[in-house]
N, C-alpha and C positions, 0 to 999 in steps of 0.2 A: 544105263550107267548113271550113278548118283553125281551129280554137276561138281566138280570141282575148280579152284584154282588154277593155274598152271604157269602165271606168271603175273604179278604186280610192278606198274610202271608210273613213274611216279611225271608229276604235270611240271614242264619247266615250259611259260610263257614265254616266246621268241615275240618279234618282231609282230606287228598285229597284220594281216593280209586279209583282205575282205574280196567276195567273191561274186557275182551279178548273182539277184533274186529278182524273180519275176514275180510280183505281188498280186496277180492277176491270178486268178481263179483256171485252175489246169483242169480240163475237161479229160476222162478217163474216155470216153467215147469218139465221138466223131471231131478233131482237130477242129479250132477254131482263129484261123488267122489274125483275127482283130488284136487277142491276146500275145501276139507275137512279137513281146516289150518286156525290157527291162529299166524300171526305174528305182531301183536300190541296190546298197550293196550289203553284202552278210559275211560280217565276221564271225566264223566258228566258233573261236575263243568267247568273243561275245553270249553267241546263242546257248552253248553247252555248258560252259563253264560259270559258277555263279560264286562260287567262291575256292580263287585260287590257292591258293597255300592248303585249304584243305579237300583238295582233290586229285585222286588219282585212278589211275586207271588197271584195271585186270585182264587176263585173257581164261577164257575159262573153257572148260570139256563138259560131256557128257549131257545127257539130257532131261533131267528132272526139273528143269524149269523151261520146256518147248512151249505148253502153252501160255507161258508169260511175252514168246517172243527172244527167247532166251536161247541159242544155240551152240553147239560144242564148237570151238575156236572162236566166238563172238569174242569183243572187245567190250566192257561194259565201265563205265563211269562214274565214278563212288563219289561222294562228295560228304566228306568227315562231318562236315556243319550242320546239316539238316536233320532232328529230330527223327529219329526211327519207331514212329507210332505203329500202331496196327495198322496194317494195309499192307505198307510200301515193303518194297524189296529190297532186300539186305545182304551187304557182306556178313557172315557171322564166323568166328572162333570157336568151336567146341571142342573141347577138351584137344587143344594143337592144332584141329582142322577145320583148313577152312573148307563156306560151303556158301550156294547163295540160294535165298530162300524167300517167301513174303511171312514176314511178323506175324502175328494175331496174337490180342490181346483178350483172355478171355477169363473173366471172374478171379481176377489175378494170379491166371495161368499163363506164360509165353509158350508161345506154341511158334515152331520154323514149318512153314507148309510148303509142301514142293507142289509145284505147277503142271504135273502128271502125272496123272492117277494111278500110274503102274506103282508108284510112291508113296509110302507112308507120313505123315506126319512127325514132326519133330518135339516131343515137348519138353521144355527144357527145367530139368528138378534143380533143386535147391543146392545140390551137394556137387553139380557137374559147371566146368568151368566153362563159361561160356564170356564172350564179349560182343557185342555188335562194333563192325569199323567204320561201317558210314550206309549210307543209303544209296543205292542205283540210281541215277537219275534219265542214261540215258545207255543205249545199247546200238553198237557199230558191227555191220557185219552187211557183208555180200548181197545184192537179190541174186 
């Protein structure tokens, strides 16, 4: 199913809450006691958020961008202010819908590319209304 929107929620900064990070190097394999320390704290709003006023947040469906990391109910994190060059991953408007996709910028062609292969590319003409609303910065969801 083509990745859709399903709900945009917009960023209202409360109260800043910072939470223990271990800056110590986490071992995937055999546990290592020594590292068994916290010496910082991690404010979310800090790490994620880099410009409040234009940032907000989507929940999105379907799966045309899985191998981006990109999954149906994920929460994903737009951020209006950062330049949407080729590459990065995009809220986009086409013609009323929306959709999230990575840019490509090619021989002064924009092209929406979805993130699996069962999925066509997106090129977007001259004549079709499109807008980009911000760029993805970061993506929330379950292991």
């Amino acid at each position: 199913m083509e990745i859709k929107i399903t709900e945009i929620i917009g960023f209202e900064k409360k109260q800043s809450r910072k939470f223990p990070l271990v800056t110590a190097k986490i071992s995937a394999g055999f546990p290592s006691p020594a590292d068994d320390y916290i010496d910082k704290k991690l404010d979310l709003n800090e790490y994620l958020i880099k410009h409040p006023s234009a940032t907000f947040f989507v929940r999105v469906s379907g799966d045309s961008m899985i191998d981006a990391g990109i999954h149906s109910g994920d929460i994903l994190i737009v951020d209006r202010a950062i330049n949407p060059g080729s590459g990065k991953v995009v809220i986009a408007v086409i013609e009323g819908e929306f959709t999230v996709k990575r840019i490509k910028v090619k021989k002064n062609k924009i092209f929406l590319i979805p993130e699996n292969p069962q999925f066509k590319p997106i090129q977007v003409k001259d004549h079709e209304n499109c807008e980009i609303w911000g760029v993805v910065t970061h993506v929330i969801h379950p292991l």
